[in-house]
N, C-alpha and C positions, 0 to 999 in steps of 0.2 A: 504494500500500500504506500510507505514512504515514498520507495523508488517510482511509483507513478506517479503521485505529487510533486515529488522535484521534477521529473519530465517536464509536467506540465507549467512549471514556472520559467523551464528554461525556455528561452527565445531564442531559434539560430537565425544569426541575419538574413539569411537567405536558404535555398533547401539544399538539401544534399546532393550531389550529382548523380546519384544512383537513382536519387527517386525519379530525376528528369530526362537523365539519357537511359531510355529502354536498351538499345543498342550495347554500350556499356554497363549497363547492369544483365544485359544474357552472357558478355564474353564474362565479366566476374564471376558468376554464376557455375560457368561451365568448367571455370579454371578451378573453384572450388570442387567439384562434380570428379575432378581429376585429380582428387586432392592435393593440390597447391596450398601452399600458407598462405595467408596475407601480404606477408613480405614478397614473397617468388609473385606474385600477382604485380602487389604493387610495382616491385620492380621493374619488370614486363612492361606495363601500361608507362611507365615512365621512359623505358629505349624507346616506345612505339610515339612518344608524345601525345600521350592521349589524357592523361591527366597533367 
């Protein structure tokens, strides 16, 4: 219950890229689906310039 209280106090200034690029959020997706960490992902999207 707290931790949805705080959610709901925090404000991000704007939304998060995953929720707005579909596109970007199926490659993140699939690179988890292929078990990837977060880092080997991030990394990735980062050679590609995509984030």
């Amino acid at each position: 219950m707290a931790h949805h209280r705080a959610g709901e106090r925090v404000r991000r200034p704007r939304p998060a890229k995953l929720r707005l690029d579909h596109e970007l959020r199926d490659e993140v997706q699939a690179k988890l689906d292929l078990e990837w960490s977060p880092e080997q992902i991030a990394a990735r999207l980062r050679t590609l310039s995509v984030i």
